[in-house]
N, C-alpha and C positions, 0 to 999 in steps of 0.2 A: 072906552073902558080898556085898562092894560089887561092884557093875556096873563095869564097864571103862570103855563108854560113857558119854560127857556130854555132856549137851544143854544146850543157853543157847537165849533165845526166837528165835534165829537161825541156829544154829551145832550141828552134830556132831561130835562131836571123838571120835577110834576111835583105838585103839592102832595103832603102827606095824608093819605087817608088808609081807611079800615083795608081798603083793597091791598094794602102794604102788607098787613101785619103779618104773617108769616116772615119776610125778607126782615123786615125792621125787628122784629123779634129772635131771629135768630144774628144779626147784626151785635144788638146792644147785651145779648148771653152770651156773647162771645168773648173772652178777657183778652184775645191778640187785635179783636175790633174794636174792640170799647173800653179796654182796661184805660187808658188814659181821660178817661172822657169825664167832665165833670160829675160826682156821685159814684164814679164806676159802672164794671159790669151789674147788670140789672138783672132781678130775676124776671120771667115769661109775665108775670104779674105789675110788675112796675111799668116793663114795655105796654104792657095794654093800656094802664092807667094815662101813660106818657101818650100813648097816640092819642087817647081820646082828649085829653086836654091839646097836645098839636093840632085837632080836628078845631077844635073850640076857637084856638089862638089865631086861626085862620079865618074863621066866623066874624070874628072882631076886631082884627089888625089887617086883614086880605093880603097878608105876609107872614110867612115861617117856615118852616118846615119843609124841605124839598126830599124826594125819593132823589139819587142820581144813576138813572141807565147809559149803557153804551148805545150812541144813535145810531143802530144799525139800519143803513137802508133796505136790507131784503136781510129777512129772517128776524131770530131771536134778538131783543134786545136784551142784555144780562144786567141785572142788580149791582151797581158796586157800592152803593152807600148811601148815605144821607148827610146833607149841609142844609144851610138856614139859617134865623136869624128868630132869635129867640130873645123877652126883655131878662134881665137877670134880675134875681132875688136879690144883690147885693146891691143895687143901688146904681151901680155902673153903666144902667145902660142898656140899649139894644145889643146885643151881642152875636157874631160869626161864630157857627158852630159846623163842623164837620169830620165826618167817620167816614174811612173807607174799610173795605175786607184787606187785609192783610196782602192776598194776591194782585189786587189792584193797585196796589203803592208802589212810585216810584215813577209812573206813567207821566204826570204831569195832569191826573185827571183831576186830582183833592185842588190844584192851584186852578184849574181850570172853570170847575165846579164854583169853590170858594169865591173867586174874583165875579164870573157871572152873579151872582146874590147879591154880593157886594155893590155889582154895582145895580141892580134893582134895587135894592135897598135905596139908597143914594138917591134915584129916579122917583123912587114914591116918596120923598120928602123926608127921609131920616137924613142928619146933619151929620151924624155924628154915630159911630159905629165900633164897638170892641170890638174884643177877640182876647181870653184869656189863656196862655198855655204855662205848662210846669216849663220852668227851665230848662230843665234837663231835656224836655221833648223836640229834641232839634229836626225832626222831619215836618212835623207841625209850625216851628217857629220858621224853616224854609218858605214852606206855603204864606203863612204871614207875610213873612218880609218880602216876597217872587210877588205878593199882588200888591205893596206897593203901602200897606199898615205898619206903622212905625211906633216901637216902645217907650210909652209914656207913663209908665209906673212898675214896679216892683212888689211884691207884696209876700209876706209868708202865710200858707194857709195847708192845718194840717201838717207844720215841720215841711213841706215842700217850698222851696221856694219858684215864685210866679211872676210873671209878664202879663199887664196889659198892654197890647197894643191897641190902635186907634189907626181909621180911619176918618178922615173931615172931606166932606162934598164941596167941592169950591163954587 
């Protein structure tokens, strides 16, 4: 059986559950955390609704949704976000998703984080792997392109214009 848990030489990345919801609630209410995030920021209500179906999606896929802590070996580990792999409504796809707190960026931890998933993902038999971002969100399209997902469509959605990138398991 694969382990749930992944570790990167920095990073613990755990499935999402109810034990979150405070950190992931306050995460996705936040608009310098989550304002980019597909739907935007959420109210305290949607985030609930949202874990409980990430609880679910995990139930039935034994992939989604990661918490991601700093691996501290002695002491506190701290919250910096969430990545994952979620199917999209649009047809596209299993999809790379991830948020960090605003003071967490810039670390290398969102590239860090994001590429471990990825590459679980890859390992449990997904071929094939989005990641949508606005154009415009060049910290995000960094992380993309730093793990190695390359832009294979354009799209306008909402007057934004968008990037899917793609990842293929060889």
């Amino acid at each position: 059986m694969i382990s749930s848990l992944l570790y990167t030489p920095r990073l613990i990345l755990s499935p999402i559950g109810w034990q979150d919801l405070e950190d992931v609630v306050s995460l996705k209410t936040d608009s310098q955390a989550f304002g980019h995030m597909l739907g935007g920021v959420r109210t305290r209500l949607q985030a609930e609704i949202e874990m409980g179906a990430d609880t679910v999606y995990w139930g039935c896929h034994r992939i989604g949704m990661y918490t991601v802590h700093e691996n501290a070996q002695f002491g506190h580990s701290q919250f910096l976000g969430i990545t994952g792999i979620h199917h999209r409504q649009d047809g596209r796809g299993y999809a790379l998703r991830f948020s960090l707190w605003p003071w967490a960026q810039g670390r290398g931890y969102a590239r860090e984080a994001a590429y471990a998933v990825l590459m679980e993902a890859h390992a449990r038999g997904h071929d094939r792997i989005v990641a949508v971002s606005k154009e415009d969100n060049i910290p995000s399209r960094r992380v993309l392109g730093g793990i190695g997902m390359i832009i294979e469509e354009k799209f306008i959605r909402n007057e934004n214009k968008m990037l899917t990138y793609v990842s293929k398991s060889v």
